[in-house]
PyMOL CGO cylinders between C-alpha atoms (Angstrom):
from pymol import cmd
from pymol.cgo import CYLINDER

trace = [
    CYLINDER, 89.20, 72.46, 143.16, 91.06, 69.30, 141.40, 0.3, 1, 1, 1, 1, 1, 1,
    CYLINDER, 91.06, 69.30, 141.40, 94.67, 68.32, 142.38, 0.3, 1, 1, 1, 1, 1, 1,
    CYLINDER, 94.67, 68.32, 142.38, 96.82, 68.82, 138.91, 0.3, 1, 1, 1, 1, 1, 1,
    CYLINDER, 96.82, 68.82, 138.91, 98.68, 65.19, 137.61, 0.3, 1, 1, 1, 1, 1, 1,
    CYLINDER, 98.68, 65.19, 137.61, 102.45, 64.41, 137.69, 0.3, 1, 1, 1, 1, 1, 1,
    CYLINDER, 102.45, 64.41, 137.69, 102.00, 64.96, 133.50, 0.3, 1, 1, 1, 1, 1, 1,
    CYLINDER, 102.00, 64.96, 133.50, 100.43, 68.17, 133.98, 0.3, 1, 1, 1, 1, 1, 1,
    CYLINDER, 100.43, 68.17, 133.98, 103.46, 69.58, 135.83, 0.3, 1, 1, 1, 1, 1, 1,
    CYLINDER, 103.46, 69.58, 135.83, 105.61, 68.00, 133.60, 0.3, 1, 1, 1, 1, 1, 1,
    CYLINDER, 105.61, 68.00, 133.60, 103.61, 69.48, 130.32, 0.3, 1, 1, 1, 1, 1, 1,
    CYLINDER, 103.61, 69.48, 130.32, 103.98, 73.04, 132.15, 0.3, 1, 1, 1, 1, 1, 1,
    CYLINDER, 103.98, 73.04, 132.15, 107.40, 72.15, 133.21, 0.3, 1, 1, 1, 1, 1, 1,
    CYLINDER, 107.40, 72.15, 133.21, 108.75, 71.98, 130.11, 0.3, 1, 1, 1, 1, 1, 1,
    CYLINDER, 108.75, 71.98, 130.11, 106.88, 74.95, 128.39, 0.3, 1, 1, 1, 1, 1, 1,
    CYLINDER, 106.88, 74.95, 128.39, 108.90, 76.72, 130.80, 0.3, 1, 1, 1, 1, 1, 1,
    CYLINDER, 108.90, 76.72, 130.80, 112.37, 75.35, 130.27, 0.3, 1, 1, 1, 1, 1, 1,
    CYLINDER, 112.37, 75.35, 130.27, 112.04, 75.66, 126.34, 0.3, 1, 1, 1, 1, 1, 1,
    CYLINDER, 112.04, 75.66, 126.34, 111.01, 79.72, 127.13, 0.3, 1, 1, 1, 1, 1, 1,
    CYLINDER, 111.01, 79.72, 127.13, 113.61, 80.64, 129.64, 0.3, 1, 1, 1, 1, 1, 1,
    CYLINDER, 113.61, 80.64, 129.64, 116.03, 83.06, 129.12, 0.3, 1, 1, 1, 1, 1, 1,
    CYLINDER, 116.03, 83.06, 129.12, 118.86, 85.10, 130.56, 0.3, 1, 1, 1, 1, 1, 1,
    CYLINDER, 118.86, 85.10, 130.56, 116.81, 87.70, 131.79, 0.3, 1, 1, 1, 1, 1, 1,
    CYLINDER, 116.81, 87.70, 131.79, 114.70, 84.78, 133.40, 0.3, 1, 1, 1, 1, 1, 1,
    CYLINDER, 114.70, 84.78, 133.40, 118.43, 83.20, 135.73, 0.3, 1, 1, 1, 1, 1, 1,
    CYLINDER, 118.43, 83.20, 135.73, 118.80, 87.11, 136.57, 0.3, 1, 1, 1, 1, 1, 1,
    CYLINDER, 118.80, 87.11, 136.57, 115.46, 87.51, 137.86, 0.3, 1, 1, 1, 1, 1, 1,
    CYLINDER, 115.46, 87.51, 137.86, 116.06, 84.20, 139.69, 0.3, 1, 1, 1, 1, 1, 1,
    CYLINDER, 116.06, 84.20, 139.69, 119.42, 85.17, 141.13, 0.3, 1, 1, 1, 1, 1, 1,
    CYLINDER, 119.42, 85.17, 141.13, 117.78, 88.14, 142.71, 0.3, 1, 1, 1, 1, 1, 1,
    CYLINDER, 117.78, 88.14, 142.71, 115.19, 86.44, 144.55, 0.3, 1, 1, 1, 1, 1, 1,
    CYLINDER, 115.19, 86.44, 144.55, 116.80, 83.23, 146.09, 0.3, 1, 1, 1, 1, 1, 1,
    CYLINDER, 116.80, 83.23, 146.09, 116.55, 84.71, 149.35, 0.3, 1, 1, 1, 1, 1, 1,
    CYLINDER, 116.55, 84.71, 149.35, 112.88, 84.72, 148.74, 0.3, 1, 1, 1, 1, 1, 1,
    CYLINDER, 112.88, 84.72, 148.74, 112.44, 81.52, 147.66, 0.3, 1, 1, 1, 1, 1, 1,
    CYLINDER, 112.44, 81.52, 147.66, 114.72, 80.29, 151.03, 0.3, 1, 1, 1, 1, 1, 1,
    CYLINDER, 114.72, 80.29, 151.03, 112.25, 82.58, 153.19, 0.3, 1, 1, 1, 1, 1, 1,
    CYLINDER, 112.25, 82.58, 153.19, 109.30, 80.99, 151.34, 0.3, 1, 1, 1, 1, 1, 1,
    CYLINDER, 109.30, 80.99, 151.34, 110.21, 77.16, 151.74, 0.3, 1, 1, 1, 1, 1, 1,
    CYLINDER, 110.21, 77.16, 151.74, 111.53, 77.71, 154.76, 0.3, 1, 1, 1, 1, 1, 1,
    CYLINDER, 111.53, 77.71, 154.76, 107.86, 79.26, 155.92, 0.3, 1, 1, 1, 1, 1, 1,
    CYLINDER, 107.86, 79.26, 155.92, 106.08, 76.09, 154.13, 0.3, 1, 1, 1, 1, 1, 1,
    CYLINDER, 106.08, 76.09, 154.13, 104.58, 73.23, 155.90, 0.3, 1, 1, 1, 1, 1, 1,
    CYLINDER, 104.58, 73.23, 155.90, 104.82, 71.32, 152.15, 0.3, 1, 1, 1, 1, 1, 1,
    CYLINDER, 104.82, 71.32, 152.15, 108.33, 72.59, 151.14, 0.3, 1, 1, 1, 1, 1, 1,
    CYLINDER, 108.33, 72.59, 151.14, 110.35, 73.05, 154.61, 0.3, 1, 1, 1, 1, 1, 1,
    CYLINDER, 110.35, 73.05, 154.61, 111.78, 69.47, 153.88, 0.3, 1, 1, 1, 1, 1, 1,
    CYLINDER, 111.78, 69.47, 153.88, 113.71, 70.10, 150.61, 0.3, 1, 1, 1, 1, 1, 1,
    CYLINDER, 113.71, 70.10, 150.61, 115.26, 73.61, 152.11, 0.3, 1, 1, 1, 1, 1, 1,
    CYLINDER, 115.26, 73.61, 152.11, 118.87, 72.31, 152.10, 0.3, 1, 1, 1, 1, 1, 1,
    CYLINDER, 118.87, 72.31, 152.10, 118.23, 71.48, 148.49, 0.3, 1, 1, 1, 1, 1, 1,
    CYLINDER, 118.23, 71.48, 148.49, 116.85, 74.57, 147.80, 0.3, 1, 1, 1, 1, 1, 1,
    CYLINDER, 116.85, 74.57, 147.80, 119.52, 76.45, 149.21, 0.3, 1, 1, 1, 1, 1, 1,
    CYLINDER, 119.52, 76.45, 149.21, 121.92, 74.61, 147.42, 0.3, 1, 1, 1, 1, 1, 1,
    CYLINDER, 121.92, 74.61, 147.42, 120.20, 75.78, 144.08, 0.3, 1, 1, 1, 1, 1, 1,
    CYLINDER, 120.20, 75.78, 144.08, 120.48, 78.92, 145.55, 0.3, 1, 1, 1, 1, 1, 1,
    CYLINDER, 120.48, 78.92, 145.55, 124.10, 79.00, 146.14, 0.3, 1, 1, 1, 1, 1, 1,
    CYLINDER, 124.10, 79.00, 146.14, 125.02, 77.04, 142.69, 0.3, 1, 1, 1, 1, 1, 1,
    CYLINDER, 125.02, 77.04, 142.69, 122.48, 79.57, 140.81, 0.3, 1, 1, 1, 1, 1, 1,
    CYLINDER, 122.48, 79.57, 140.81, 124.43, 82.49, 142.35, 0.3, 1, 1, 1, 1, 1, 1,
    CYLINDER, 124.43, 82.49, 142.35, 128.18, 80.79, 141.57, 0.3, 1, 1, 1, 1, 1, 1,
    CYLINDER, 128.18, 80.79, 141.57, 126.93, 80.32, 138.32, 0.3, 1, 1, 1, 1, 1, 1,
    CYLINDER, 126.93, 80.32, 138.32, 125.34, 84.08, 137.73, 0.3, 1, 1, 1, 1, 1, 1,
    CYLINDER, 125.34, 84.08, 137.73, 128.86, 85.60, 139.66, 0.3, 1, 1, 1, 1, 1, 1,
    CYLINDER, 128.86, 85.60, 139.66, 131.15, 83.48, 137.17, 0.3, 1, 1, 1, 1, 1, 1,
    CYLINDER, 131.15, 83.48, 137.17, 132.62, 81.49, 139.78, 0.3, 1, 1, 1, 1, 1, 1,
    CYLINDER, 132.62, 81.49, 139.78, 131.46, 78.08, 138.93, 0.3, 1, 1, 1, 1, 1, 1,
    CYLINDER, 131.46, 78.08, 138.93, 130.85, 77.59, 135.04, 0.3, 1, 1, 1, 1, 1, 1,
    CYLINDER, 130.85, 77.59, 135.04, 130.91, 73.72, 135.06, 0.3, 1, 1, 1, 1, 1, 1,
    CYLINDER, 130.91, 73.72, 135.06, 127.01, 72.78, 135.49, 0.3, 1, 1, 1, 1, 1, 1,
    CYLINDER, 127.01, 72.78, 135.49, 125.44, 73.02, 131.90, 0.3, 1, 1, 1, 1, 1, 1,
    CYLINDER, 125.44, 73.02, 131.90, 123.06, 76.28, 130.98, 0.3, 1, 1, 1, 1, 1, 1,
    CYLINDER, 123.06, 76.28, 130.98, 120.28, 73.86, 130.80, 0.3, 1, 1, 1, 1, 1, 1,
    CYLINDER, 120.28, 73.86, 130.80, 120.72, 73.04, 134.48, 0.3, 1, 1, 1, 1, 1, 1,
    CYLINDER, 120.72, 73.04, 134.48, 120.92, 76.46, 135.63, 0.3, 1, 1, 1, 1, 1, 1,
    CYLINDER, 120.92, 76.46, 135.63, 117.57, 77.56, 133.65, 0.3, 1, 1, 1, 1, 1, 1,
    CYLINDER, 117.57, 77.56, 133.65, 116.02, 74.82, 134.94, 0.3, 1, 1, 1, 1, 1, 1,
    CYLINDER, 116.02, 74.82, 134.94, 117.75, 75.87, 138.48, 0.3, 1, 1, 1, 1, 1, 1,
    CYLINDER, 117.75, 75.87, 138.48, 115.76, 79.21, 138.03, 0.3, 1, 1, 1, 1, 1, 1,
    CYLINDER, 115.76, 79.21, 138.03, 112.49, 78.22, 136.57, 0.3, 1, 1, 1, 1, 1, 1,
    CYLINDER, 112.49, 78.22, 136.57, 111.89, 76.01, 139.75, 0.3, 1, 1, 1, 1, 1, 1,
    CYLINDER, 111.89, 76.01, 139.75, 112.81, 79.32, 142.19, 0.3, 1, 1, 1, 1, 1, 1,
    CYLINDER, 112.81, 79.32, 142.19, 110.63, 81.40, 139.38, 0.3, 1, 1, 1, 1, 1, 1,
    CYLINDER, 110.63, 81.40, 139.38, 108.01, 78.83, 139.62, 0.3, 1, 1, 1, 1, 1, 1,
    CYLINDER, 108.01, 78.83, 139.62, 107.65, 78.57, 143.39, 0.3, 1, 1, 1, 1, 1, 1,
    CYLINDER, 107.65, 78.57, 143.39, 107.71, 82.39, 143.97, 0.3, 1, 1, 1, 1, 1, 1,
    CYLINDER, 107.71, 82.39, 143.97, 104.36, 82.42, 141.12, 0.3, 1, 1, 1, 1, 1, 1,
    CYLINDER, 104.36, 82.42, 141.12, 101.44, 82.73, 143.33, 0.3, 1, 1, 1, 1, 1, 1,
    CYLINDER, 101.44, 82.73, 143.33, 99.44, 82.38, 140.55, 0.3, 1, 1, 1, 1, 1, 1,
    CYLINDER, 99.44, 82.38, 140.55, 100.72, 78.68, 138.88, 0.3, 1, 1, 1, 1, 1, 1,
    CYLINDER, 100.72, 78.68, 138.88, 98.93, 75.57, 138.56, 0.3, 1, 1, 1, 1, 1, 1,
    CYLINDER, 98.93, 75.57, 138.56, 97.55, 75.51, 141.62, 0.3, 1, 1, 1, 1, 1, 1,
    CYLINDER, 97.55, 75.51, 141.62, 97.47, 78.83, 143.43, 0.3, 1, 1, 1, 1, 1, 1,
    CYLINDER, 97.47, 78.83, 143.43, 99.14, 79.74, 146.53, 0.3, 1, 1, 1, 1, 1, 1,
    CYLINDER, 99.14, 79.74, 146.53, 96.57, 81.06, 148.30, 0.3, 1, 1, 1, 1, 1, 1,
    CYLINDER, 96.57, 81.06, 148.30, 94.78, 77.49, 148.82, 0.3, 1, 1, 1, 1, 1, 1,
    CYLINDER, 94.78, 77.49, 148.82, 95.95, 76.49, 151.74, 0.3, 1, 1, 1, 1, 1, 1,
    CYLINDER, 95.95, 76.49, 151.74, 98.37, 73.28, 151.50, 0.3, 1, 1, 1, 1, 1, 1,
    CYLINDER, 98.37, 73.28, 151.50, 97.20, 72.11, 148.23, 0.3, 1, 1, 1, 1, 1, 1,
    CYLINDER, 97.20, 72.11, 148.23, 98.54, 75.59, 146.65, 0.3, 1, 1, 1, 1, 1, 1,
    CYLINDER, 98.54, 75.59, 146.65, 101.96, 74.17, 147.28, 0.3, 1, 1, 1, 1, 1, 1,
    CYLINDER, 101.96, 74.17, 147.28, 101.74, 70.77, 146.08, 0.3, 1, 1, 1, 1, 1, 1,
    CYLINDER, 101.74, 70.77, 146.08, 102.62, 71.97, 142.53, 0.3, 1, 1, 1, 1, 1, 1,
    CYLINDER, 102.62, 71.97, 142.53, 105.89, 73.71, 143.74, 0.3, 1, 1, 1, 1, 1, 1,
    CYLINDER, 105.89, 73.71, 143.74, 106.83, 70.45, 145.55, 0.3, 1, 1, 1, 1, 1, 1,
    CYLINDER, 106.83, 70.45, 145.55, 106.45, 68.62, 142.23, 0.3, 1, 1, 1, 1, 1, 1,
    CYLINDER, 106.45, 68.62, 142.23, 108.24, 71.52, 139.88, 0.3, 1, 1, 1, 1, 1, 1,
    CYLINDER, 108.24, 71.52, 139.88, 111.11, 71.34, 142.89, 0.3, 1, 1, 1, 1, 1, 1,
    CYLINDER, 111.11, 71.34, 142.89, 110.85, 67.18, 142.63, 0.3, 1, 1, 1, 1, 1, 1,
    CYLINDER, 110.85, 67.18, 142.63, 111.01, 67.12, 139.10, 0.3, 1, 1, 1, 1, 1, 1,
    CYLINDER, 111.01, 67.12, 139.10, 113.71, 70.06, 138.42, 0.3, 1, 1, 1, 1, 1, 1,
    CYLINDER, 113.71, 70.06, 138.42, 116.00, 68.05, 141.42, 0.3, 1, 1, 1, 1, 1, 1,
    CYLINDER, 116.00, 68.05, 141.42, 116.45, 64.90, 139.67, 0.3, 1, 1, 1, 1, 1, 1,
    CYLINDER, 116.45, 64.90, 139.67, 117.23, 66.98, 136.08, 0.3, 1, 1, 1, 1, 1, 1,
    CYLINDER, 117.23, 66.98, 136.08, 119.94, 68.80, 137.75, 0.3, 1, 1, 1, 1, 1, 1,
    CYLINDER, 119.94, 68.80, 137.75, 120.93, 66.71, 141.23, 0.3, 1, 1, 1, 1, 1, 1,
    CYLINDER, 120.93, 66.71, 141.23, 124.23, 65.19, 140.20, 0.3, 1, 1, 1, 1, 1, 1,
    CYLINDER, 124.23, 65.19, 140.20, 125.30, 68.94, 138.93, 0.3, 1, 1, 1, 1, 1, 1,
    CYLINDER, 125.30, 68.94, 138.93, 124.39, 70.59, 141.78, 0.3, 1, 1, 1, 1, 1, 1,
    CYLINDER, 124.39, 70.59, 141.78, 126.63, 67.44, 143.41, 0.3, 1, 1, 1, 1, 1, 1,
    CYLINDER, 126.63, 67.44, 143.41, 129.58, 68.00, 141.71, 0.3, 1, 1, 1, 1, 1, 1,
    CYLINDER, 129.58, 68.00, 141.71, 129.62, 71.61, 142.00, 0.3, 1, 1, 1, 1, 1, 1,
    CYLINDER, 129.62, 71.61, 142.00, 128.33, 71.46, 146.30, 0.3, 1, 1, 1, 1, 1, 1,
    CYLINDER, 128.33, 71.46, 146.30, 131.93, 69.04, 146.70, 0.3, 1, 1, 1, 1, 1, 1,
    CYLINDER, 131.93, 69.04, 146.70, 133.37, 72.31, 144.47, 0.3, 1, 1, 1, 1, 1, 1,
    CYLINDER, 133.37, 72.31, 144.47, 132.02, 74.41, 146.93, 0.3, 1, 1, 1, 1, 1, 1,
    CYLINDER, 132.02, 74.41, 146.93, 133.50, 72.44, 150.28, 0.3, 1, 1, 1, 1, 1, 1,
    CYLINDER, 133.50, 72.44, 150.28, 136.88, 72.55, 148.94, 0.3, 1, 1, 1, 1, 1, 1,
    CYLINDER, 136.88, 72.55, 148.94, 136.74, 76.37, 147.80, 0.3, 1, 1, 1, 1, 1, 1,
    CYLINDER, 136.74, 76.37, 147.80, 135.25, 77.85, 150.91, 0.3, 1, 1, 1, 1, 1, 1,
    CYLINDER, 135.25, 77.85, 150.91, 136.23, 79.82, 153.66, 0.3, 1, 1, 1, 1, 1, 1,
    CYLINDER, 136.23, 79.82, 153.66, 136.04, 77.79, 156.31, 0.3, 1, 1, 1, 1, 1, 1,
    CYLINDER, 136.04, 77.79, 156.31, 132.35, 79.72, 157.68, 0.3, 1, 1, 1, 1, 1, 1,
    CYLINDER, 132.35, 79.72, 157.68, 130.87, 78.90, 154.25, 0.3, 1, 1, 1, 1, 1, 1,
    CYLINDER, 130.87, 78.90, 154.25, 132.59, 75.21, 154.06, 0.3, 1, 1, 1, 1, 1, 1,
    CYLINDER, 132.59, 75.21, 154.06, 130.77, 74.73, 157.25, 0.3, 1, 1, 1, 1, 1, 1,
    CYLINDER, 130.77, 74.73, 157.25, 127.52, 75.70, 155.66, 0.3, 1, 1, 1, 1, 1, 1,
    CYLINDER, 127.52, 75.70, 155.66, 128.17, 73.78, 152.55, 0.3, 1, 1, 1, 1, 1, 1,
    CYLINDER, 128.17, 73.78, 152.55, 128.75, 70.71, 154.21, 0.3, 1, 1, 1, 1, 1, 1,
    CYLINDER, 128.75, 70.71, 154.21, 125.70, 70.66, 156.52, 0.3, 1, 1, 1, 1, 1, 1,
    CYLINDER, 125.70, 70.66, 156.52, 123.28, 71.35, 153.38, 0.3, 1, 1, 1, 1, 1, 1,
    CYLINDER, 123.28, 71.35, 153.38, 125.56, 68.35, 151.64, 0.3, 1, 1, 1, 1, 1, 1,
    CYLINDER, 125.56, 68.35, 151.64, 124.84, 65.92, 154.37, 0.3, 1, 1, 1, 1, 1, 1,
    CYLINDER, 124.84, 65.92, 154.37, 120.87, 66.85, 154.76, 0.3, 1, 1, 1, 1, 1, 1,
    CYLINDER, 120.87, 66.85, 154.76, 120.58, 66.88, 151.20, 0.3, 1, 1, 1, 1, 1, 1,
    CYLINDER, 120.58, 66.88, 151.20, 122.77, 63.82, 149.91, 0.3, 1, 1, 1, 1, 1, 1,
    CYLINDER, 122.77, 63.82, 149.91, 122.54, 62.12, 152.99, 0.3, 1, 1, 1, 1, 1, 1,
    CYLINDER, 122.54, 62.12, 152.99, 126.67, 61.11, 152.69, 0.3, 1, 1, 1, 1, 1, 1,
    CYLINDER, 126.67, 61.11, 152.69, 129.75, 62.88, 154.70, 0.3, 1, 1, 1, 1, 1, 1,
    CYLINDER, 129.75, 62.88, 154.70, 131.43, 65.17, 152.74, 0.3, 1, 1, 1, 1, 1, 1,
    CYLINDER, 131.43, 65.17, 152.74, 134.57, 63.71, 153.47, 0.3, 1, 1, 1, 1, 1, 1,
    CYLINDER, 134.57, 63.71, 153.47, 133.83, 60.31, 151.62, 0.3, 1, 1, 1, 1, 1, 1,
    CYLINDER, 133.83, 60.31, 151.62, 133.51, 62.03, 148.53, 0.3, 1, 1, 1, 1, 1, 1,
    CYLINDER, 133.51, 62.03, 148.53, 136.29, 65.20, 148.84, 0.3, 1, 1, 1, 1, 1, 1,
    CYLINDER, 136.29, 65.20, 148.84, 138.78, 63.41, 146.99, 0.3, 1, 1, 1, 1, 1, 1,
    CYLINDER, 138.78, 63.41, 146.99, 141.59, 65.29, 144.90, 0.3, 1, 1, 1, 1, 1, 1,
    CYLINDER, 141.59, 65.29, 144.90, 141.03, 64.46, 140.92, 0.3, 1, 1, 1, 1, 1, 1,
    CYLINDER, 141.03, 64.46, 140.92, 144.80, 64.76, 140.93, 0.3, 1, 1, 1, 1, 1, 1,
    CYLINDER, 144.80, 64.76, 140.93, 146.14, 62.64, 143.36, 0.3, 1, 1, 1, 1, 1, 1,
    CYLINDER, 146.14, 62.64, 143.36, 143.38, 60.47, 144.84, 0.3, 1, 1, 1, 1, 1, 1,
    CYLINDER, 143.38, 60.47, 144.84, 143.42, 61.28, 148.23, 0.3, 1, 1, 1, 1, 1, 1,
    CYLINDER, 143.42, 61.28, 148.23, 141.14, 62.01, 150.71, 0.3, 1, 1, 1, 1, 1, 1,
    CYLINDER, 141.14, 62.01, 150.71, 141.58, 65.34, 151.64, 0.3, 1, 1, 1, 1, 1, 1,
    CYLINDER, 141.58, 65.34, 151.64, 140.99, 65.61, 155.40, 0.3, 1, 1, 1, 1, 1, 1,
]
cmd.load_cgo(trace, "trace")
């Protein structure tokens, strides 16, 4: 069994963003607790679970109409990487231990940088929206997934200041 090339991920990538559809971000939306329980079960894709959780969460603001300012292109892109991972039967299947995965880790590589600043904006959205459980939650996935305190970047649009 041959490992697939950066370009063939991409070439496959891309098939799949110009076919997505509505009914494909619904399907999605439905099964991001999958995808968490899947990553989070994966020696290959354990790593990016904050990220993939905070696709999750955007995908689902999105879907719910409570957070309509990252682009439709993100957000199908957003659910043809959770699509794509849940596919046992890609690129490289699933079933092959390890290697099966590697392909998901690329789609997930590749479909992060498209939408990262997005997903961002709309996580710094989230920490100044929440409740104070889920602003707890938001934060921790902002600071294993960004790497920066949330409180450098929660700044008011309006008046400048920090807001802690």
């Amino acid at each position: 069994m041959r490992g697939v090339s950066k370009q063939e991920v991409e070439i496959e990538l891309k098939k799949r963003l110009e076919t997505a559809s509505e009914k494909d971000v619904q399907e999605a939306v439905g099964r991001v607790a999958e995808v968490i329980k899947k990553v989070s079960e994966s020696g290959v894709l354990r790593k990016e679970l904050a990220k993939v959780k905070l696709l999750g969460y955007a995908l689902k603001d999105y879907w719910n109409g409570k957070y309509r300012e990252i682009p439709y292109g993100s957000i199908a892109a957003i659910a043809v990487a959770i699509l794509y991972i849940l596919n046992p039967v890609d690129l490289i299947p699933d079933v092959i231990p390890v290697v099966g995965q590697l392909d998901d880790a690329m789609v997930l590589s590749l479909v992060w940088k498209m939408v990262s600043e997005d997903v961002r904006q709309y996580a710094i959205w989230k920490i100044n929206s929440a409740d104070v459980a889920e602003k707890v939650k938001i934060e921790r996935l902002y600071k294993e997934t960004f790497g920066d305190r949330c409180c450098e970047v929660r700044i008011s649009e309006n008046s400048g200041k920090n807001l802690d």
